[in-house]
C-alpha positions as CSV (number, residue, x, y, z in Angstrom):
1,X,104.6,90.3,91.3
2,X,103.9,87.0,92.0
3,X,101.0,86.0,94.9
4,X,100.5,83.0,96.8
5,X,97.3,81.8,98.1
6,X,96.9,79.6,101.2
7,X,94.3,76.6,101.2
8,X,93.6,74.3,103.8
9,X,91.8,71.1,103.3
10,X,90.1,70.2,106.6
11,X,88.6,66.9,105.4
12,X,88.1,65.8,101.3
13,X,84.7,67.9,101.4
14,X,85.8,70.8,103.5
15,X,88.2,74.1,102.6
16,X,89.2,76.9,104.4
17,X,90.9,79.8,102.2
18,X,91.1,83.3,102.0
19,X,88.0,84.1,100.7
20,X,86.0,82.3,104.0
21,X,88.7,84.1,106.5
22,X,87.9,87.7,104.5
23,X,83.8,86.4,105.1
24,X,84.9,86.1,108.5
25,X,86.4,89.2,109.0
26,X,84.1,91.1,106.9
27,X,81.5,89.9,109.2
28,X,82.8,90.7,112.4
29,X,83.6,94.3,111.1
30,X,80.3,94.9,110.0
31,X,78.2,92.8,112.4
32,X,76.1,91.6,110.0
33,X,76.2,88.2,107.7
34,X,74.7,89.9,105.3
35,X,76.6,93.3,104.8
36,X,79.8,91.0,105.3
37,X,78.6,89.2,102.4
38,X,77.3,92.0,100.4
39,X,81.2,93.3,101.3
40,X,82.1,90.7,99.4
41,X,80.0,91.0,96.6
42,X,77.7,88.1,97.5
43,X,74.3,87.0,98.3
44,X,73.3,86.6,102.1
45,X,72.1,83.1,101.4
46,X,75.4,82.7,99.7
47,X,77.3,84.0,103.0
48,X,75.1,81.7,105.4
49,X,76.0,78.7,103.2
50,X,79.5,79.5,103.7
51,X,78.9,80.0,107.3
52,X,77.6,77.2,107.8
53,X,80.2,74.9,105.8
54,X,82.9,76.3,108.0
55,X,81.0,75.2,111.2
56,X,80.0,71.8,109.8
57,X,83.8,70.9,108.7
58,X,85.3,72.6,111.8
59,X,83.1,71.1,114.1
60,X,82.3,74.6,115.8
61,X,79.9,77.1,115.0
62,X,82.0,80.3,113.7
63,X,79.3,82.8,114.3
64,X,76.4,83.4,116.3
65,X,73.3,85.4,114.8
66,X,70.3,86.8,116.1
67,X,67.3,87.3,114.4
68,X,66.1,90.9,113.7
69,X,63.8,92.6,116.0
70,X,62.6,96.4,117.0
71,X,66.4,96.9,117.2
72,X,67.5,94.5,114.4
73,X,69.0,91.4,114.4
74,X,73.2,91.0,114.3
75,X,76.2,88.5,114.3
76,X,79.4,88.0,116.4
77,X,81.8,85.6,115.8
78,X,82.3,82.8,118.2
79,X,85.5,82.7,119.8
80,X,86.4,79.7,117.9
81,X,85.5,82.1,115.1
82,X,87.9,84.6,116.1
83,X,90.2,81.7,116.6
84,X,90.1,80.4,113.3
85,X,90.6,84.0,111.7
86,X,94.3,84.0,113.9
87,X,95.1,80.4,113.3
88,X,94.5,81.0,109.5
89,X,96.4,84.7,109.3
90,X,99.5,83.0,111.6
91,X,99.7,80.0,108.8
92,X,99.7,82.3,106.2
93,X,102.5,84.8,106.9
94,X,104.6,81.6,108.1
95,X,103.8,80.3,104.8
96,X,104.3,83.5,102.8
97,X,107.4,84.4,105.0
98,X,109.1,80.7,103.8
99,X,108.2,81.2,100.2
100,X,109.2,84.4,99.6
101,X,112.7,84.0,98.5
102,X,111.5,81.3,96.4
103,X,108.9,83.6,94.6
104,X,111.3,86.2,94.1
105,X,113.6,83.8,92.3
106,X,110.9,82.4,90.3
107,X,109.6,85.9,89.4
108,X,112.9,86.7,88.0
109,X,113.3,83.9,86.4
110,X,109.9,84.4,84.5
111,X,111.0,88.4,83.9
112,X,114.2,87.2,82.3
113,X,112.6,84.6,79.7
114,X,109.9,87.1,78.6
115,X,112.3,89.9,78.5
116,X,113.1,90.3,74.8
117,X,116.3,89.2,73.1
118,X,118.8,92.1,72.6
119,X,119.0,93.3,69.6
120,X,121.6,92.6,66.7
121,X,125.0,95.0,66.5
């Protein structure tokens, strides 16, 4: 089956795509920057920088931290964060939701010239 991803170029520096919205989310399931990250199979530093590019080309900080302590530290995201997440999931099943038929014409069209030619009588 054929997929379609969704980027959106804020300025000519600045993304946002799926794998910043999963951060996101991952984030504000877990809490944390760094298990959202390690979620994701990367680095905290790796995360933060992320993090940080999404507030610098948004404008908007996305999440708010707090260091650790006796009780540990923690993240929430902003409610621009949150924001973003909805604004982002909204484009992309309007997106998906247009292209579909289009996709399932072109994934037929791909099945049918790799299927192999019938055989001779």
């Amino acid at each position: 089956m054929l997929t379609l991803s969704l980027r959106i170029d804020i300025d000519p520096t600045g993304r946002i795509g799926p794998g910043k919205i999963d951060l996101l989310e991952k984030i504000a399931e877990s809490g944390s920057i760094s298990a959202g990250g390690r979620a994701m199979g990367m680095s905290y530093r790796r995360a933060w920088e992320l993090v940080d590019e999404l507030g610098r080309i948004c404008g908007h900080a996305v999440v708010v931290s707090q260091s650790g302590g006796k009780h540990g530290g923690g993240a929430t995201l902003t409610p621009f964060g949150a924001a973003l997440i909805a604004h982002y999931r909204a484009i992309e099943r309007a997106t998906f939701a247009a292209a579909r038929p289009y996709l399932l014409s072109l994934e037929a069209e791909i099945a049918h010239d790799a299927a192999p030619p019938p055989a001779p009588d």
